[in-house]
C-alpha positions in Angstrom: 108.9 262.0 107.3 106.4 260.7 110.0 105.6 262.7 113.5 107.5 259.9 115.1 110.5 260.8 113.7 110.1 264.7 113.5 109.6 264.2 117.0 112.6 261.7 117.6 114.7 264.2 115.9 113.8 267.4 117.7 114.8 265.5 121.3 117.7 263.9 119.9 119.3 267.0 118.1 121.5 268.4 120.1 123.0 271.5 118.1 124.9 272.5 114.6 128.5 272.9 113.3 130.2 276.3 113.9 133.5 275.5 112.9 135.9 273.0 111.0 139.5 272.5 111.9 140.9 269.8 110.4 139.8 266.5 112.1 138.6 268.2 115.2 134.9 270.3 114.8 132.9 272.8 117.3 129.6 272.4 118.0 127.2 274.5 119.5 124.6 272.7 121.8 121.1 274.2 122.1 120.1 276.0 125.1 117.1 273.3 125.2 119.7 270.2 125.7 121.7 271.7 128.7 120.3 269.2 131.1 122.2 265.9 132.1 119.5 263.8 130.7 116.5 263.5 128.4 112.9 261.9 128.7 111.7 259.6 125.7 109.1 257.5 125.7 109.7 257.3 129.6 112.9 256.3 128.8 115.6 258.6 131.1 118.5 259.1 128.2 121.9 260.4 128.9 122.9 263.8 127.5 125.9 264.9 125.8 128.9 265.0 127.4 132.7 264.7 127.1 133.1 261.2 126.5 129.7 260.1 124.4 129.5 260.2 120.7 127.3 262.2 118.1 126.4 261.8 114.9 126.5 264.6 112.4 124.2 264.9 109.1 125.5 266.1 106.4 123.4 265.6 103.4 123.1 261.2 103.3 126.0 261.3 105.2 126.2 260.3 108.6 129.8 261.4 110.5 130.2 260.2 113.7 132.2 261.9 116.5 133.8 261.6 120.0 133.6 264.7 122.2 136.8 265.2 123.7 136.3 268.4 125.5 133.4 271.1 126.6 133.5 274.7 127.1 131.0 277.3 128.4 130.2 280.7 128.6 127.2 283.0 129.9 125.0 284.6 126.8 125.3 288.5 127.7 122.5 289.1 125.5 120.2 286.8 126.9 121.0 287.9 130.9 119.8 291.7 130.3 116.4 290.1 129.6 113.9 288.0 131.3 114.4 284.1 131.2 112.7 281.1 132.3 115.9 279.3 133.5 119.3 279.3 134.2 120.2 276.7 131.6 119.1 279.8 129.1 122.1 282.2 130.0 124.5 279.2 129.4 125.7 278.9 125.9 128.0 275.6 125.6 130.5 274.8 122.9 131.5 271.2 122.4 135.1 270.1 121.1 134.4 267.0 118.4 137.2 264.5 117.1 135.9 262.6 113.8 136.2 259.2 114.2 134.6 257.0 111.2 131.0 257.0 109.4 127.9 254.9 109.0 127.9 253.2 105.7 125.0 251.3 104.6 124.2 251.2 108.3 127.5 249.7 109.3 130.0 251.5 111.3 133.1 252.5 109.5 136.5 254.1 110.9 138.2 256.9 108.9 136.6 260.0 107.2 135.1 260.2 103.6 133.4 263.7 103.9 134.1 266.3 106.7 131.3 268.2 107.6 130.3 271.7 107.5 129.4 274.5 108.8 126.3 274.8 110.5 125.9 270.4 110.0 122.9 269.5 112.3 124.4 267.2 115.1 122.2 264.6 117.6 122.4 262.1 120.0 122.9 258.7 119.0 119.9 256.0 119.1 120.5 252.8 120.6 121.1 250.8 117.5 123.4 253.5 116.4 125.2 253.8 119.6 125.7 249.7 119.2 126.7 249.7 115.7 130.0 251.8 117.0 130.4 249.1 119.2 130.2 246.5 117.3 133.6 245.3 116.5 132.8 241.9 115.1 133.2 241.2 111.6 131.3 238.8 109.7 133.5 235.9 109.1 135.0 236.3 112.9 133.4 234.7 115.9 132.8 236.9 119.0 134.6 236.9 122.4 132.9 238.8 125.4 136.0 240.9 127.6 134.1 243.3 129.6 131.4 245.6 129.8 131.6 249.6 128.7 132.8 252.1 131.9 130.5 255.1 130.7 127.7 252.9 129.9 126.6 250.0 132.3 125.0 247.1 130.8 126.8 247.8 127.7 128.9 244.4 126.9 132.4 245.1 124.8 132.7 241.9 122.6 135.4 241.6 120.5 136.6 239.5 117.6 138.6 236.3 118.3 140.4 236.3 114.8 140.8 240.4 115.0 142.1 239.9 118.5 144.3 236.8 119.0 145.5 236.9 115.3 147.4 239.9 116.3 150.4 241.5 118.4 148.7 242.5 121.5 150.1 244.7 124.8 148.6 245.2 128.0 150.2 247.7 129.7 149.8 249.7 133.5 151.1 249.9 136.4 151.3 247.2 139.3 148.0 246.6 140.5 146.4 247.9 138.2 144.7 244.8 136.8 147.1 244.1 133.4 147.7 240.8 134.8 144.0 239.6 135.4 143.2 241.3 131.7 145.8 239.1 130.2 144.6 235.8 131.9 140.6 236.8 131.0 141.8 237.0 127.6 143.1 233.6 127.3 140.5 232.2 129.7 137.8 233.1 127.5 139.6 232.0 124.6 140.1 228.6 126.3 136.7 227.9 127.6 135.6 228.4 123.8 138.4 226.0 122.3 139.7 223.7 124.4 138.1 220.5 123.7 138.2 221.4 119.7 140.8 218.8 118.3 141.9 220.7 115.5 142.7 224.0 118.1 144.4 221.8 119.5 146.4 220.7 116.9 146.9 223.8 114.8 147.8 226.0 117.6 150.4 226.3 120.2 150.6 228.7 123.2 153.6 229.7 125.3 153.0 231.8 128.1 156.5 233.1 130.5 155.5 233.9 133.7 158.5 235.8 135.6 157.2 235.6 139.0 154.7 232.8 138.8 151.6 234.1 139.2 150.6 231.9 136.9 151.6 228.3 138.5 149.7 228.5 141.7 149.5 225.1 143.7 146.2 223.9 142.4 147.8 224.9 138.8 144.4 225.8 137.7 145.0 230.0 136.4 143.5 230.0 133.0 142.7 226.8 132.2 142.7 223.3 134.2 146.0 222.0 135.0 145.0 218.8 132.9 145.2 221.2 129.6 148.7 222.8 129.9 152.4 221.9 130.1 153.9 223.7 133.5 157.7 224.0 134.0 159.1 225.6 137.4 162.3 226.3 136.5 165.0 227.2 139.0 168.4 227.7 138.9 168.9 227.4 142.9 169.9 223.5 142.4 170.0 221.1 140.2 166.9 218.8 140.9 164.5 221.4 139.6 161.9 220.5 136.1 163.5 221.0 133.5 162.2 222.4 129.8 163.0 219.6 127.2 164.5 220.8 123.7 165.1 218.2 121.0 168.4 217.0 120.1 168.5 218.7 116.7 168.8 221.8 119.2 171.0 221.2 121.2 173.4 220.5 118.4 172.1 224.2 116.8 175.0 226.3 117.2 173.1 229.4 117.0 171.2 228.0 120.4 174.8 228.0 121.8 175.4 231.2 120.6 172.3 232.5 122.7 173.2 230.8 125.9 177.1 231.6 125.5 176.2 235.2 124.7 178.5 235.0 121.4 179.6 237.8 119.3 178.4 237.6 115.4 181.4 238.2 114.1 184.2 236.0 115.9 182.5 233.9 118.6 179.3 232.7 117.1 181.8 230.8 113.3 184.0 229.6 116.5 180.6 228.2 118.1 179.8 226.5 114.3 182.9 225.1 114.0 183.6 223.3 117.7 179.8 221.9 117.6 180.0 220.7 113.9 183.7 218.9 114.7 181.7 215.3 114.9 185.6 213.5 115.3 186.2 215.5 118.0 183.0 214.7 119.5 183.3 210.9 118.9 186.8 210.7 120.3 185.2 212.6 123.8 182.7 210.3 124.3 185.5 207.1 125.3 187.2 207.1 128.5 189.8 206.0 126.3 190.2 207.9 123.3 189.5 211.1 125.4 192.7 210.6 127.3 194.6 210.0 123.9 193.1 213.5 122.8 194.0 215.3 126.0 197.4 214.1 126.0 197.6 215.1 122.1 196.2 218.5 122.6 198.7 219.0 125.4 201.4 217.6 123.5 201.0 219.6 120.4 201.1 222.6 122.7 204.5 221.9 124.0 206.0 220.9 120.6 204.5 224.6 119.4 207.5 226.1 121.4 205.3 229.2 121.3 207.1 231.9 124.0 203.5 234.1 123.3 201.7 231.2 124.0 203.4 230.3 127.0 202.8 227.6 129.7 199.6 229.3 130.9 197.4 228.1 128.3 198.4 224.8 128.7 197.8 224.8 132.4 194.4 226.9 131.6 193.7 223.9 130.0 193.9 221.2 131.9 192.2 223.4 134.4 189.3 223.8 132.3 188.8 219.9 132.0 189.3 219.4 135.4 186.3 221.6 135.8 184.5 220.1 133.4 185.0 216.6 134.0 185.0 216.5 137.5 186.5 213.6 139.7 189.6 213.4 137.5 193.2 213.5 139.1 193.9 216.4 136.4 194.3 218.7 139.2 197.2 216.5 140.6 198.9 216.0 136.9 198.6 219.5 136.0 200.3 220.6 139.3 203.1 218.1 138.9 204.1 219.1 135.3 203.7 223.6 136.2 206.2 222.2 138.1 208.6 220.6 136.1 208.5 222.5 132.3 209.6 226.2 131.5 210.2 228.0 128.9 213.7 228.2 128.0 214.8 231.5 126.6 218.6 232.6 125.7 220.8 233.5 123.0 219.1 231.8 119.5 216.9 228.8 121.9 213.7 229.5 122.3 211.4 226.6 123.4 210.3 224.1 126.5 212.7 222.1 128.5 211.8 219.4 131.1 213.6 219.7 134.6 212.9 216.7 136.8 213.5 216.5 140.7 217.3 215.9 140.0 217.8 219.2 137.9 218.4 217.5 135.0 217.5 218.9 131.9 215.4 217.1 129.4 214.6 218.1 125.3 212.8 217.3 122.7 211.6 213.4 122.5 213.1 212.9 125.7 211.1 215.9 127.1 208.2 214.1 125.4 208.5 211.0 126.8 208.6 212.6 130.4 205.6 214.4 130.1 203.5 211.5 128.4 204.5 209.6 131.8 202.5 212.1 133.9 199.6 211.5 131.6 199.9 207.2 132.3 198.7 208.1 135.7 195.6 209.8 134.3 192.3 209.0 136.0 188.9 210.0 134.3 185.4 209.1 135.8 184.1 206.0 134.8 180.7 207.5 133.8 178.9 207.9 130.6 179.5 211.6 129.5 175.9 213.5 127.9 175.0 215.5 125.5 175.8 218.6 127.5 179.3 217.5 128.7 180.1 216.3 125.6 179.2 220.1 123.5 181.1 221.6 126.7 184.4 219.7 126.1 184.0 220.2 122.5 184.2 223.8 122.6 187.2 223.5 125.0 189.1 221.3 123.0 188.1 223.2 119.3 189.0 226.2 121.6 192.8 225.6 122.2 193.3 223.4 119.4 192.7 226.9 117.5 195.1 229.0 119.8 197.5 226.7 120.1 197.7 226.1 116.3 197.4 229.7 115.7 193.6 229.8 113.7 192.5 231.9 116.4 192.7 235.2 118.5 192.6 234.4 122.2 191.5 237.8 123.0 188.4 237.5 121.0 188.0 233.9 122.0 189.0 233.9 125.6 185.9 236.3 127.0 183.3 233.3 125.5 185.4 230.3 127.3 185.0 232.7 130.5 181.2 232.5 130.7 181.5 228.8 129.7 181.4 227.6 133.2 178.6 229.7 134.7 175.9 229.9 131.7 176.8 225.6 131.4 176.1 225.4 134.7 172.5 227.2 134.8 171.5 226.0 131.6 172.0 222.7 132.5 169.4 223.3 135.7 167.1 224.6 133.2 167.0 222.6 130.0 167.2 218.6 129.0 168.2 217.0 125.9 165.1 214.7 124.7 164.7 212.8 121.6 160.8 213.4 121.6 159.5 216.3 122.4 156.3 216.2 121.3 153.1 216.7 123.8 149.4 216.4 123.1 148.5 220.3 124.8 149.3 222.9 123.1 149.4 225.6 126.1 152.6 225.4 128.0 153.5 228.1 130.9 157.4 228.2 131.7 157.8 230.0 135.5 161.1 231.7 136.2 160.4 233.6 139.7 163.2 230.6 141.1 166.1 231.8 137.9 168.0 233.7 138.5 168.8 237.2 136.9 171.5 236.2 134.4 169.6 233.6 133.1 166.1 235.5 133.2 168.4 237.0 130.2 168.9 234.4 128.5 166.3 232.0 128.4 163.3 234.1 127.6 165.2 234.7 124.4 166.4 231.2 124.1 163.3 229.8 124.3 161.0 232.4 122.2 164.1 232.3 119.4 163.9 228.7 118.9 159.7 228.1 118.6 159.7 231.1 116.6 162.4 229.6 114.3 160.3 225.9 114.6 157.0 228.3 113.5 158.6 229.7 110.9 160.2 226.2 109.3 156.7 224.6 109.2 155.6 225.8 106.3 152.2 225.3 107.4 149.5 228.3 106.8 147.1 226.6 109.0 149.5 226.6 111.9 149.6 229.6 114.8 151.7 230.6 117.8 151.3 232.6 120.5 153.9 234.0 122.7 152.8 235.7 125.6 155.4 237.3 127.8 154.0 238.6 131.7 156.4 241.4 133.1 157.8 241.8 129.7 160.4 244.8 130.6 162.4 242.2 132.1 163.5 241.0 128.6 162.6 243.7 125.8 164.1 246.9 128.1 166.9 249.0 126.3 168.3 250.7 129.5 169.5 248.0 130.8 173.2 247.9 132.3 173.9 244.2 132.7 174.8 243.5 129.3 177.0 244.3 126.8 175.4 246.5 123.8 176.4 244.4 121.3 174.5 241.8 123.0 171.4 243.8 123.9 171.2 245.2 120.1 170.9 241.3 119.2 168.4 240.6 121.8 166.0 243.6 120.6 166.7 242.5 117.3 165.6 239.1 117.7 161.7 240.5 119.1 161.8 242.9 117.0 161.9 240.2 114.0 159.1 238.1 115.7 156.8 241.4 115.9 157.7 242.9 112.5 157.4 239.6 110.2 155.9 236.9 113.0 152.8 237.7 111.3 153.7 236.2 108.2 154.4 232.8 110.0 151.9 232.9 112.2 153.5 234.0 115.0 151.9 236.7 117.5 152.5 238.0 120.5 151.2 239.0 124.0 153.4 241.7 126.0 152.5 242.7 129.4 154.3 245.4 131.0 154.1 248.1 133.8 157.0 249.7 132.1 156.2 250.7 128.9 159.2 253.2 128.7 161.1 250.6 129.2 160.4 248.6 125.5 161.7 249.2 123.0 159.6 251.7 121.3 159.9 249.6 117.3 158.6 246.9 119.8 155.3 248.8 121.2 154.3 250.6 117.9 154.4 247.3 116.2 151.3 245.8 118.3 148.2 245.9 116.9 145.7 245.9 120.0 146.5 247.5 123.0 144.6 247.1 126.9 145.8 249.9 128.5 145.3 250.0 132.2 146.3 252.7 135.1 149.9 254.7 134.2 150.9 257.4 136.7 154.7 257.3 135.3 154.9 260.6 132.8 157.3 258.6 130.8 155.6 255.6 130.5 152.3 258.1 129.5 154.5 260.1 127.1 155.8 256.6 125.6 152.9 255.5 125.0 151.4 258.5 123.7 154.7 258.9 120.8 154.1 255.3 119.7 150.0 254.2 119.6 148.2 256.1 116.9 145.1 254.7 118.2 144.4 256.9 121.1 142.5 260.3 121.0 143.3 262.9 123.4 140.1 262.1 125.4 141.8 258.6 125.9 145.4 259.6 127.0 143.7 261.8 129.4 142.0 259.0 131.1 145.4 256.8 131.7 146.6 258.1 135.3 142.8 258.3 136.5 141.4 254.5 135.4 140.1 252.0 138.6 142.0 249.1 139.1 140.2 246.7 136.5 139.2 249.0 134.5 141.4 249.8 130.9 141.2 251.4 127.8 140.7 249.1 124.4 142.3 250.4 121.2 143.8 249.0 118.1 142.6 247.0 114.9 139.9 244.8 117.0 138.0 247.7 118.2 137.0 250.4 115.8 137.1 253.2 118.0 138.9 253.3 121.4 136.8 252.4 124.5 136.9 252.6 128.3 135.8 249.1 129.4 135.6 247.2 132.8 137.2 243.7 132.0 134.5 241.1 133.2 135.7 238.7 135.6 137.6 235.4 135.7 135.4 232.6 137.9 137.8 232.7 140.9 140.0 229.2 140.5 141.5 230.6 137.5 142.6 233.9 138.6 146.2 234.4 138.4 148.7 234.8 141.8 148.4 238.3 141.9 146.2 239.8 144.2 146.6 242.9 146.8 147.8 241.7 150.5 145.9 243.3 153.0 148.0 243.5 156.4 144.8 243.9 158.5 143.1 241.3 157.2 146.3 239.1 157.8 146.7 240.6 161.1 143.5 239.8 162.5 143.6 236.8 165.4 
C-alpha cells in the first residue's frame, strides 16, 4: 500500500463496528473525526453526519450504509484527566442502515455479507460517493431531474427507460411543487424526443388535467402547443371541444356501461343487447318507420292487458321519447290518450278499455283503432337523428319492449333509464362520434376544471378504460402508453360518498388492472396526488418510482409509510420538513432513496400553478 493511501485512509476512516442488529449496525466514530469537516489536499470535506453514507470494509467487501441517526455521550474516563479539547470528552455512536454493496466497482442494492464486529468504516471518496448515485444503467439513456439537497453541485440523473417505463407517483401536499415535478419530468423527456419520428410513432401520452393548469392560454406547459392535442372540455353548454372516440366505440357496449354507470350483472347484458339490436336501430333512423315502431311498441303494450304493468309505463314512455326526441307533439298525444284509456277491473275482466268524450266504451280492435288515430296526428322533427340519439332511443325502446313483454325486471332496469337523461346529456357536451380518429402527435392533454362533478366520475375512467383496452389489442411490443393523471384523488379515492359501492369497486378495479398487468401491454402510469390516503392503497404500492414532496397530513405520512418499501426511516422523517421544490426520489430508478431539488422548467412551460401573492396584486 503506498503513503498516499495510508494516508487517504487514516483521514477518511471514521471509526469501527460495535454492534450488529439485523440490517441496522452501530458505529463508533473516532474522537479525531468529531469535527463538521475535514482538510485533504486543501480540499474542505464534509464529515459524517446523519444523512451521508459510509462505506464499511469487511475483508474485499465493501458495504455501504446510510446513517439514519446519531447519538452522544461524554467519556467519564477521559474528563477526570487532562485533554487537549473538548471534542475528546465526546464519544459518538452512529445508527447505520445497510443499503447495497460495491461490486467490481459498481454500486449494487441489497446485502450479500453483513458486517462485523469491530469492521473498519470511512468516508466515501468522490468516485465512490458518485457511483451510489449513479442510477443509469448501461443500455438506458440518461435524463437530468434535479440536483442532490445535502450536496450542492451534485446532479441526480436518472434513467429514461428505468423511469418512464414504469408506474410512477408524485405525491405532497398543495404547493408543495408535485405539480412542477410532474411537468419537468415530461419536459425533459420531450425536449430529448420530440422531433424523433419513431417516438412519435411508437408512443402515445395522455395527460388529465383536473383544474387546467396545464392548458394555459399560450398552451405552451410542457411542450409547444404545436406538439400536443388539447381538449377543454366543459359540461356548462353545449358548444364546448369535444374529445373524438371512433365509431367502433361508441357502438361498445361496455363504453355505455361506463357512462350509464351499469350494474354487471343485470344492466350492463341489457346494455349488450339494446346496442347490438341493429333492426331496431335501422327502423329509428326514418322519420317513418320510427313512428311505425312507436305506435307498435305502444300497441303491444295495451294488447298486454298487464294490470301490473299498468298505464304508467306506457305513459313513461312516450314521455321518455318526447324527451329524447324533442320538438315532437308526443307531449300533446300522450296527454290526450292518459285521458281516454283505463284499466278495467271487475268480476273475471281484467284489461284496457277506450272511453271517448261521449262515455262510450270502446274494446278490443275497436279500442285499437281509436288509439292508432291519436298516433295519425303524430309529428316528429324533420332532422337527421346521430349516432348518439339513435343509441339513446335504442336503449329506450329495447328497454320497454323487455318490460312490456315480460324479459325483464323493471326494478333492476328502471334505476339505469333514470340516469339516461342526465349522463346523455353531459356526455354528449363531452364526446363526438368520428370515423377517423387518428392524429400525427402523440401527446394529448384533456382539461376538466369546466366538467362538472358527476362527470369528473365518469370520464377519467371512460377515457383511460378505452386507450388502455386499444393498448392492450395492438399486439405490438414496440408500442407504449402513458397515462398521467394530475390531482389523481379525484378519481382513484375509496372514501368517496357520491357513488354507489358496487360502482366504486368497478372503478378501483379498472386502475387497479392498468397498474397490476398495464405493464405487460405497455401501459404505465403517472399519478399525482396531495392525498395519498385517499388511493387506494393496491393502487400506491403498485408504483414503481415515487417523487415524494412535502406531507404534513399523518395519514397521508402513515399511508405512505404502510405501502412504499423503498423508504428508510431517515426518509419518512424528512416528509413534513421538505422546501417547496424540493422531494424525495425512491423506487426502481434510483438505487437508494435521495433528497433532491428538482431543477427548473425554462419559464413558458411551467404549468398554471403558482402561489398568488395578495400584496403583490395589491400594489397600485
Amino acid at each position: 500500500m503506498s503513503n498516499e493511501s495510508i494516508v487517504e485512509d487514516s483521514i477518511f476512516r471514521i471509526g469501527k463496528v460495535t454492534s450488529v442488529d439485523g440490517r441496522t449496525i452501530k458505529v463508533s466514530v473516532d474522537k479525531a473525526k468529531n469535527s463538521s469537516h475535514l482538510i485533504y489536499k486543501g480540499d474542505l470535506i464534509k464529515n459524517v453526519s446523519v444523512g451521508s453514507y459510509i462505506k464499511i470494509i469487511k475483508g474485499f467487501t465493501i458495504i455501504i450504509g446510510k446513517v439514519e441517526g446519531e447519538f452522544t455521550y461524554e467519556d467519564k474516563i477521559i474528563s477526570s484527566k487532562e485533554y487537549s479539547s473538548d471534542k475528546e470528552k465526546i464519544n459518538r455512536t452512529l445508527s447505520v442502515s445497510l443499503l447495497g454493496f460495491f461490486n467490481k466497482k459498481e454500486f449494487e442494492r441489497g446485502i450479500k455479507e453483513m458486517p462485523l464486529v469491530d469492521s473498519e468504516c470511512y468516508l466515501l471518496n468522490r468516485i465512490e460517493f458518485n457511483q451510489v448515485h449513479d442510477f443509469i444503467r448501461k443500455t438506458d439513456e440518461p435524463l437530468v431531474i434535479g440536483t442532490l439537497t445535502l450536496e450542492k453541485g451534485q446532479k441526480i440523473t436518472v434513467g429514461i427507460d428505468s423511469l418512464f417505463a414504469s408506474h410512477i407517483g408524485i405525491f405532497g401536499n398543495t404547493g408543495s411543487g408535485k405539480s412542477y415535478t410532474l411537468a419537468k419530468l415530461y419536459f425533459e423527456l420531450f425536449k430529448i424526443y420530440k422531433n424523433n419520428e419513431k417516438f412519435k410513432q411508437k408512443s402515445n401520452f395522455f395527460l388529465l388535467d383536473f383544474n387546467g393548469e396545464y392548458v394555459t392560454e399560450s398552451e405552451n406547459v410542457i411542450i409547444p402547443k404545436d406538439y400536443k392535442n388539447i381538449y377543454r372540455l366543459t359540461t356548462k353548454n353545449n358548444d364546448g371541444q369535444k374529445y373524438p372516440i371512433s365509431k367502433e366505440t361508441l357502438y361498445d357496449h361496455s363504453f355505455w356501461a361506463i357512462v350509464l354507470e351499469a350494474t354487471e350483472k343485470t344492466q350492463t347484458p341489457f346494455l349488450r343487447r339494446a346496442i347490438g339490436n341493429k333492426s331496431l336501430a335501422e327502423k329509428i333512423k326514418t322519420n317513418d318507420s320510427l313512428k311505425e315502431l312507436i305506435k307498435n311498441t305502444f300497441w303491444l303494450g295495451i294488447a298486454k292487458n298487464d294490470g301490473e304493468l299498468g298505464q304508467k309505463v306506457l305513459i313513461e314512455f312516450l314521455s321518455e321519447l318526447y324527451y329524447s326526441l324533442g320538438h315532437s307533439n308526443l307531449l300533446n298525444i300522450r296527454d290526450a290518450i292518459r285521458e281516454r284509456i283505463t284499466f278495467y277491473a271487475k268480476d273475471n275482466k281484467r284489461e284496457f278499455v277506450y272511453i271517448d268524450t261521449k262515455g262510450e266504451w270502446y274494446w278490443d280492435n275497436n279500442m285499437k283503432t281509436k288509439i292508432l288515430e291519436h298516433f295519425e296526428e303524430l309529428e316528429l322533427p324533420d332532422i337527421e337523428i346521430n349516432d348518439l340519439d339513435v343509441l339513446k332511443l335504442q336503449i329506450i325502446f329495447q328497454y320497454y319492449d323487455e318490460i312490456i313483454k315480460g324479459f325483464a325486471n323493471i326494478e333492476h332496469l328502471a334505476p339505469l333509464i333514470k340516469r339516461l337523461g342526465k349522463n346523455f346529456s353531459d356526455i354528449r357536451k363531452v364526446i363526438e362520434a368520428k370515423e377517423d380518429v387518428s392524429t400525427s402527435k402523440n401527446f394529448t392533454i384533456v382539461s376538466l376544471k369546466e366538467v362538472n362533478i358527476h362527470m369528473r366520475k365518469i370520464l377519467p375512467l371512460l377515457l383511460c378504460k378505452q386507450l388502455y383496452e386499444k393498448q392492450k389489442t395492438k399486439n405490438d411490443e414496440t408500442s407504449h402508453l402513458n397515462i398521467i393523471i394530475d390531482e389523481a384523488h379525484n378519481i382513484l379515492s375509496r372514501d368517496s360518498n357520491r357513488e354507489s359501492e358496487q360502482w366504486k369497486d368497478y372503478r378501483l378495479e379498472t386502475f387497479e388492472e392498468i397498474i397490476k398487468e398495464g405493464r405487460k401491454f405497455g401501459v404505465f402510469l403517472t399519478l399525482a396526488s396531495q392525498r395519498p390516503s385517499d388511493i387506494s392503497s393496491t393502487i400506491i404500492s403498485q408504483l414503481h418510482n415515487y417523487f415524494l414532496h412535502r406531507l404534513i397530513n399523518n395519514n397521508d405520512i402513515i399511508a405512505v409509510e404502510k405501502t412504499i418499501s423503498y423508504l428508510d426511516k431517515l426518509s419518512f422523517e424528512y416528509l413534513p420538513i421538505l422546501p417547496t421544490g424540493t422531494c424525495i426520489l425512491a423506487g426502481l430508478s434510483a438505487q437508494v432513496p435521495v433528497v433532491i431539488d428538482i431543477g427548473a422548467i425554462d419559464e413558458e412551460f411551467e404549468p398554471n400553478n403558482k402561489t398568488r401573492s395578495l400584496i403583490e396584486n395589491w400594489k397600485e
